[in-house]
OpenMM code with the backbone's topology and positions (N, CA, C; nanometers):
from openmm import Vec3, app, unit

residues = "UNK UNK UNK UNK UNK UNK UNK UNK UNK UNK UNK UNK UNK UNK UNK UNK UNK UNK UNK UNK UNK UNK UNK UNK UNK UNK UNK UNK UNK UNK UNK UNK UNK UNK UNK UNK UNK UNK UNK UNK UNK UNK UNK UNK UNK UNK UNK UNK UNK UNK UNK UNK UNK UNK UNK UNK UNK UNK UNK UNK UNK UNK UNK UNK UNK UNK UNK UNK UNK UNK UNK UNK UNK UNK UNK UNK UNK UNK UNK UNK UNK UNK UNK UNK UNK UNK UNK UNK UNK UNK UNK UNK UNK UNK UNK UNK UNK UNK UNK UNK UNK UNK UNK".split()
positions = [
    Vec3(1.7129, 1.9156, 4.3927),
    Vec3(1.7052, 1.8171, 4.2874),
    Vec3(1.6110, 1.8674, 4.1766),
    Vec3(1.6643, 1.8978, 4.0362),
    Vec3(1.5828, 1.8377, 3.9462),
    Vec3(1.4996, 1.7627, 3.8937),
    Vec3(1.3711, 1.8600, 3.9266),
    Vec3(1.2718, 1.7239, 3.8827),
    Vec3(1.2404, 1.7498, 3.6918),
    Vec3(1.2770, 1.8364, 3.6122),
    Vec3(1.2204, 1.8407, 3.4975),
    Vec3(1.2912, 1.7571, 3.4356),
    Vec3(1.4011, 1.7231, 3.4144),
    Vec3(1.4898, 1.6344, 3.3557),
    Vec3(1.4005, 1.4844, 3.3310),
    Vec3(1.3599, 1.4383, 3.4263),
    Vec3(1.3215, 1.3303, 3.3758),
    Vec3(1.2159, 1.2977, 3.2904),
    Vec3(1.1478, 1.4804, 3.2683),
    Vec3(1.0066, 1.4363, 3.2295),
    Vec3(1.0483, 1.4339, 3.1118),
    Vec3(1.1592, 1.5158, 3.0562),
    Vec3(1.2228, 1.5765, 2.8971),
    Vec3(1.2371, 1.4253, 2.8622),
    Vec3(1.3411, 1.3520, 2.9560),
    Vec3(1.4115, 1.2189, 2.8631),
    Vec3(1.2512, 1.1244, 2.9068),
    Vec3(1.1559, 1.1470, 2.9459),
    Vec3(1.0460, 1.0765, 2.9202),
    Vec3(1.0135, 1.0994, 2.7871),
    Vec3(0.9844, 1.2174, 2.7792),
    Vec3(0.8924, 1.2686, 2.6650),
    Vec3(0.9841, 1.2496, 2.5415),
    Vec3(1.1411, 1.2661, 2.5518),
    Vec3(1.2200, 1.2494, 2.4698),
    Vec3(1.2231, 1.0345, 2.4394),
    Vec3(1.1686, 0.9792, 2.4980),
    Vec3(1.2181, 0.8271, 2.4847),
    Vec3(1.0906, 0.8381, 2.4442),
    Vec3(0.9416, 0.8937, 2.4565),
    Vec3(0.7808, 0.8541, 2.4506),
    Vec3(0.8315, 0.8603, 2.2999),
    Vec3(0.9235, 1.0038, 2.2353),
    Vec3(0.8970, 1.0503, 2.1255),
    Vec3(0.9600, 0.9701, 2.0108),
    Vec3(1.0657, 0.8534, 2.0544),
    Vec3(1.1519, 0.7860, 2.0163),
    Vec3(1.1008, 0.6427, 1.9881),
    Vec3(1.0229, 0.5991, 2.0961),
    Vec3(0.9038, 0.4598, 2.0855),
    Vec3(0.8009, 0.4805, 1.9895),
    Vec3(0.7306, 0.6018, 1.9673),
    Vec3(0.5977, 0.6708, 1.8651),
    Vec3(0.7187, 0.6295, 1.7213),
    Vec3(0.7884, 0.7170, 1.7530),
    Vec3(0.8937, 0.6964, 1.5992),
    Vec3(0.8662, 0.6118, 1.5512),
    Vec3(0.9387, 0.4494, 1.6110),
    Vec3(0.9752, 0.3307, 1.5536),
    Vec3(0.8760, 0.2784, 1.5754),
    Vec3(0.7327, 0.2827, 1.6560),
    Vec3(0.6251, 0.2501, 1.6088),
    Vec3(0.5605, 0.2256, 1.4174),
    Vec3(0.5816, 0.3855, 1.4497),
    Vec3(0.5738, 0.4169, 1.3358),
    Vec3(0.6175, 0.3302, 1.1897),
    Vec3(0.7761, 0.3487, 1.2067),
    Vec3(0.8477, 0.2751, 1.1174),
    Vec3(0.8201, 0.1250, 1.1162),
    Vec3(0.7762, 0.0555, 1.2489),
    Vec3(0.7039, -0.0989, 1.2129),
    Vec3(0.5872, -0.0760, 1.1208),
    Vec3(0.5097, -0.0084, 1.1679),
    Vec3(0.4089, 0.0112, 1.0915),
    Vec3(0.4075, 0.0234, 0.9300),
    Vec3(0.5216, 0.1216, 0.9086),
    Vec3(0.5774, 0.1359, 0.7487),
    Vec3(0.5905, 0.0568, 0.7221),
    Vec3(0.6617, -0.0482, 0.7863),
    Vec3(0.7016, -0.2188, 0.6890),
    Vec3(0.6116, -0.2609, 0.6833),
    Vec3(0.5043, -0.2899, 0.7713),
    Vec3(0.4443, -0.3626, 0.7823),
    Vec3(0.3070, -0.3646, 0.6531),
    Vec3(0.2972, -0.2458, 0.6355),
    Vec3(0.1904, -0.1839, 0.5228),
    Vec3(0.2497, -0.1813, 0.3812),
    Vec3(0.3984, -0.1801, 0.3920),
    Vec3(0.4985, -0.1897, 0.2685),
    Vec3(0.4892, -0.3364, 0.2496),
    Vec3(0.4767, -0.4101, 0.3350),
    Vec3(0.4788, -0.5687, 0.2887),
    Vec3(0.3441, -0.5944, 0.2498),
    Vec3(0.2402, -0.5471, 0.3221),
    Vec3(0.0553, -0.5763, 0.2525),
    Vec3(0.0452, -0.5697, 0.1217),
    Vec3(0.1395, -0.4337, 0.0911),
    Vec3(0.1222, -0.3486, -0.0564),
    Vec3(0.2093, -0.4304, -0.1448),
    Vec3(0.3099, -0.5072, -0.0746),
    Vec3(0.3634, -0.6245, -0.1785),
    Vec3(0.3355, -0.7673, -0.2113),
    Vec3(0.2189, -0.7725, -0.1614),
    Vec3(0.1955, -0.9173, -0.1635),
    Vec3(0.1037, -0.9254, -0.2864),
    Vec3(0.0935, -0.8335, -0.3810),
    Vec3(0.0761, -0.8983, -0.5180),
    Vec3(0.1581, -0.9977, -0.5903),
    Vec3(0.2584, -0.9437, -0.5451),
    Vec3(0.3632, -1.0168, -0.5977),
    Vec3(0.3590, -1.1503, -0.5544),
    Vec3(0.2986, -1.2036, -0.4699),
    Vec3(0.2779, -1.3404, -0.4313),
    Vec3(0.1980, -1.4286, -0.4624),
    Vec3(0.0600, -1.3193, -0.5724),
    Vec3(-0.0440, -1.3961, -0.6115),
    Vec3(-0.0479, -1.3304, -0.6723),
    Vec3(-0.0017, -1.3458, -0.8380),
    Vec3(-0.0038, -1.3061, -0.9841),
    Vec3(-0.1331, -1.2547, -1.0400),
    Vec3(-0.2645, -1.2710, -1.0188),
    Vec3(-0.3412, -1.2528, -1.1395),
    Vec3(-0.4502, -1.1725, -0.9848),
    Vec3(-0.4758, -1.2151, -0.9044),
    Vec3(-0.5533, -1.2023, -0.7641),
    Vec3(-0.4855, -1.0729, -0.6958),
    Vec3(-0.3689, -1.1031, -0.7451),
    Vec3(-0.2938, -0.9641, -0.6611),
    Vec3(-0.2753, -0.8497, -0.7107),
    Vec3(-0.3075, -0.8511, -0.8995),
    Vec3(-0.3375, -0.6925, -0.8981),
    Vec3(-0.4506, -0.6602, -0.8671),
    Vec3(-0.5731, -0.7519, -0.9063),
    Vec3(-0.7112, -0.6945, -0.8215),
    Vec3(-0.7220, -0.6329, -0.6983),
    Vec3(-0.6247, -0.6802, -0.5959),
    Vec3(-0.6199, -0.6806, -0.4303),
    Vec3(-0.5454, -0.5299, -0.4565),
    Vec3(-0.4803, -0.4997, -0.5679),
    Vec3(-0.3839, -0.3452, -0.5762),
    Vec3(-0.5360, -0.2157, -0.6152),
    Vec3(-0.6073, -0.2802, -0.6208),
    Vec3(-0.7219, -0.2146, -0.6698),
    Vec3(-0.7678, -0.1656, -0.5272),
    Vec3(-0.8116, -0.2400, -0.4611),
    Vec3(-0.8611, -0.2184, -0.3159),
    Vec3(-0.8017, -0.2258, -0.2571),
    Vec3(-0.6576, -0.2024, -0.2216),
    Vec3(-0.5128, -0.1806, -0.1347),
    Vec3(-0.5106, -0.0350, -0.1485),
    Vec3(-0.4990, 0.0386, -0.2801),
    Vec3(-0.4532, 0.1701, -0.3399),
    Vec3(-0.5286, 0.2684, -0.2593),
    Vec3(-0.6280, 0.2806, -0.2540),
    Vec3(-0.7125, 0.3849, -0.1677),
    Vec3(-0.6917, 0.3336, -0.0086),
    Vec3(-0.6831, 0.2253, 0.0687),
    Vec3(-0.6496, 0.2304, 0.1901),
    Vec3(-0.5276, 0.2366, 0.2325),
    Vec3(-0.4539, 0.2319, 0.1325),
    Vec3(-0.2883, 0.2780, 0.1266),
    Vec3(-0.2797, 0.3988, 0.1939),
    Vec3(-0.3734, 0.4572, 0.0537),
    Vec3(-0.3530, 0.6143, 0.0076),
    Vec3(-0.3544, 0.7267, 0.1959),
    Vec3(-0.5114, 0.6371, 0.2471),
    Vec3(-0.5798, 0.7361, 0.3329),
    Vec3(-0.4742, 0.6767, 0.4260),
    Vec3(-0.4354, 0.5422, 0.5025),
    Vec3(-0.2907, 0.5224, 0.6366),
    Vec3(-0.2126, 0.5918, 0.6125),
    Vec3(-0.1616, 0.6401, 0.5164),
    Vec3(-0.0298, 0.7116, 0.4650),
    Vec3(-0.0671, 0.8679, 0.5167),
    Vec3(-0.1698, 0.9114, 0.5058),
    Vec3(-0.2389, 1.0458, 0.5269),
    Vec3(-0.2810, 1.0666, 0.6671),
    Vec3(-0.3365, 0.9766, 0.6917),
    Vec3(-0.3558, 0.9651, 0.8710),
    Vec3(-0.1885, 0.9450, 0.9046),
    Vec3(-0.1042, 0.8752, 0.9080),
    Vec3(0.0209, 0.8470, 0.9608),
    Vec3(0.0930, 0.9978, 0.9174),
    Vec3(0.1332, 1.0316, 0.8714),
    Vec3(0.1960, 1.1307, 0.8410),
    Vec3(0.1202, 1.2347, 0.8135),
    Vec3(0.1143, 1.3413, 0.8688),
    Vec3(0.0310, 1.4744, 0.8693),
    Vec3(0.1100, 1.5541, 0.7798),
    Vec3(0.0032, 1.6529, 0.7786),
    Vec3(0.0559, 1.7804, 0.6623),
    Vec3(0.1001, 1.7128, 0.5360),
    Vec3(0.1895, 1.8389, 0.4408),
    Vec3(0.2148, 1.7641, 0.3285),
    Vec3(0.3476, 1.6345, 0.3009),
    Vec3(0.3708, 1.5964, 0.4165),
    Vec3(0.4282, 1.4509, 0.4132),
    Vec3(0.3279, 1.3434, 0.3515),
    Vec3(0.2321, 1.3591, 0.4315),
    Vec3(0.1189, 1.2845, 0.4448),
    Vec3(-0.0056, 1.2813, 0.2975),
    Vec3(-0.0386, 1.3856, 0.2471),
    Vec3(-0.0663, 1.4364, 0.1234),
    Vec3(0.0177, 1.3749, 0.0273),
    Vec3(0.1495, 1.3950, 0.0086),
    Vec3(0.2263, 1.3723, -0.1119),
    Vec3(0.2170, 1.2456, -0.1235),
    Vec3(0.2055, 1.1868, 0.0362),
    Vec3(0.3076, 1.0584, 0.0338),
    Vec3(0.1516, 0.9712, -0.0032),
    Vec3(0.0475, 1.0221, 0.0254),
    Vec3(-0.0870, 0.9301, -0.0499),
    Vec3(-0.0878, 0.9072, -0.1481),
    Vec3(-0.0917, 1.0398, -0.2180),
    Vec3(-0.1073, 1.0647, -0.3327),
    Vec3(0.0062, 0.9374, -0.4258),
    Vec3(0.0934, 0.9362, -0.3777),
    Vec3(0.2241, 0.8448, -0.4091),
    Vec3(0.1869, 0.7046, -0.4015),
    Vec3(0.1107, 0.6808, -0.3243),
    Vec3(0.0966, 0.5543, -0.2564),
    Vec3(-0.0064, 0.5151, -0.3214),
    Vec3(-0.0975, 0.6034, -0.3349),
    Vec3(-0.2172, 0.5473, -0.4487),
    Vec3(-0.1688, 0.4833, -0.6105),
    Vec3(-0.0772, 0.5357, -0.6524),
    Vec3(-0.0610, 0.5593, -0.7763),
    Vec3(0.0290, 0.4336, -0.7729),
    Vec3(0.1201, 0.4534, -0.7061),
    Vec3(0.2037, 0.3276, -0.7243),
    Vec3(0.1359, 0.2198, -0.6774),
    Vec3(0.0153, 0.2059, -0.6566),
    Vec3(-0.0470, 0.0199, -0.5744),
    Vec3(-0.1302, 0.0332, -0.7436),
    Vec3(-0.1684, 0.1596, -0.7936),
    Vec3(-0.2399, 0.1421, -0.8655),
    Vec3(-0.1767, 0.0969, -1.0601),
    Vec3(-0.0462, 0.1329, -1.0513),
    Vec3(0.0369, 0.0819, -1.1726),
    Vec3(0.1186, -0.0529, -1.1391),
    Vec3(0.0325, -0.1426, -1.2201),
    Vec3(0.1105, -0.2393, -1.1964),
    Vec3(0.2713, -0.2638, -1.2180),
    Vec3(0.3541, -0.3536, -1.1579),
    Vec3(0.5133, -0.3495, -1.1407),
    Vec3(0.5747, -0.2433, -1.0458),
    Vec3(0.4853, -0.1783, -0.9953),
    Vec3(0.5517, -0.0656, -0.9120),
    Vec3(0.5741, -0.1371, -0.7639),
    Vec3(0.4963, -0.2176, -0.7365),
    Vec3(0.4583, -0.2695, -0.5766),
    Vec3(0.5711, -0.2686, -0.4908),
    Vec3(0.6817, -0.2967, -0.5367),
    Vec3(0.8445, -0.2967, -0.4708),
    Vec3(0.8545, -0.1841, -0.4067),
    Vec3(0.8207, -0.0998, -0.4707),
    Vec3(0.8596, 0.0781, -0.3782),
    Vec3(0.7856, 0.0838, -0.2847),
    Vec3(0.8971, 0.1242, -0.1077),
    Vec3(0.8248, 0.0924, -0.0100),
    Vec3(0.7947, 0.2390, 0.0584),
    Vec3(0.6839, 0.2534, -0.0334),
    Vec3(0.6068, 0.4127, -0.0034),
    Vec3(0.6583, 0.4509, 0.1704),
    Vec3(0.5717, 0.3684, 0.2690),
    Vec3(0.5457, 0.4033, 0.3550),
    Vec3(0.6339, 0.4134, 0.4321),
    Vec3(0.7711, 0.3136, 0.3966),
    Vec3(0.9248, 0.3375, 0.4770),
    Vec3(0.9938, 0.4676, 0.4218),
    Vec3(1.0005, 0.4677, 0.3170),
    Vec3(1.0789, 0.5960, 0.2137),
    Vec3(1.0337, 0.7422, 0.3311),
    Vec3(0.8823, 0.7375, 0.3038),
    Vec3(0.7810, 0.8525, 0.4005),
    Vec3(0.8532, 0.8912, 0.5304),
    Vec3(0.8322, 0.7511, 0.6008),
    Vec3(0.9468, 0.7625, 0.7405),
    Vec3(1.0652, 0.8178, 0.7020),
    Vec3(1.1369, 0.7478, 0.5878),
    Vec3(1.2963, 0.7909, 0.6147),
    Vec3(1.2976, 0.9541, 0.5961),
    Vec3(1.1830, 0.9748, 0.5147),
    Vec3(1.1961, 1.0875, 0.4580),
    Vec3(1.1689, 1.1965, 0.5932),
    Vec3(1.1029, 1.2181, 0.6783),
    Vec3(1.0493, 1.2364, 0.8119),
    Vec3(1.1164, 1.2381, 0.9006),
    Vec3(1.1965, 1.1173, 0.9334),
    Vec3(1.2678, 1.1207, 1.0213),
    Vec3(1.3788, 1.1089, 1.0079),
    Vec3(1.4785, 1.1142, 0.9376),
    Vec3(1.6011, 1.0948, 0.9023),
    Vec3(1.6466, 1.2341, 0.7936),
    Vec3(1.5714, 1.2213, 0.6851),
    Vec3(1.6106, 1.3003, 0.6244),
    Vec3(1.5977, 1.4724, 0.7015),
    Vec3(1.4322, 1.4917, 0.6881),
    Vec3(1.3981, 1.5915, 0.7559),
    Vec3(1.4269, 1.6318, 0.8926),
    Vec3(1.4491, 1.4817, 0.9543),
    Vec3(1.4673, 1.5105, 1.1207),
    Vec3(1.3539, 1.5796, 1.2082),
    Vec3(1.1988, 1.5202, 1.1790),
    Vec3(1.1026, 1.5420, 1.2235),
    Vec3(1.0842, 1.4816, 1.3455),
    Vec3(0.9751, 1.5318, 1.4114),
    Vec3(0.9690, 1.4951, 1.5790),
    Vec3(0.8271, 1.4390, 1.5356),
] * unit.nanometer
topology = app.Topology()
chain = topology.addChain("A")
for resn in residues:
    res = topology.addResidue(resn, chain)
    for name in ("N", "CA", "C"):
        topology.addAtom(name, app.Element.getBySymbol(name[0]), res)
């Protein structure tokens, strides 16, 4: 009997749960970053002090230059107002895991 098999589709399902972790997480920080939009005059201030803790989750969550670009991105857009709709941190994922087909 094969015992390695199960550890692969372990490590292969561990790597699949981390994923869509992940991707909750993207919404979930994509919706923080939109809730200016819910409080007009309070909520670009809150884009003020959103933009830099955007910037650095986006950089911790995604390593290397995923993670770099996608700050850098994430700063800028919390920081121009009307941008808030673009959902940095899902795009990042799609971009990662779908597009790129990253592990």
């Amino acid at each position: 009997m094969n015992t390695a098999q199960p550890e692969i589709y372990t490590t292969t399902q561990e790597t699949d749960i981390k994923k869509y972790k992940m991707l909750g997480l993207s919404i979930l920080f994509d919706a923080i970053g939109m809730l200016s939009f819910a409080i007009p005059v309070i909520g670009e201030f809150g884009d003020v002090i959103w933009a830099p803790i955007s910037a650095i989750l986006i950089y911790k969550m995604y390593k290397g230059a995923e993670g770099r670009i996608g700050g850098m991105v994430s700063f800028f857009e919390e920081l121009i107002p009307g941008l808030d709709f673009i959902p940095t941190f899902t795009l990042t994922w799609i971009y990662k895991y779908v597009i790129k087909k990253g592990k």
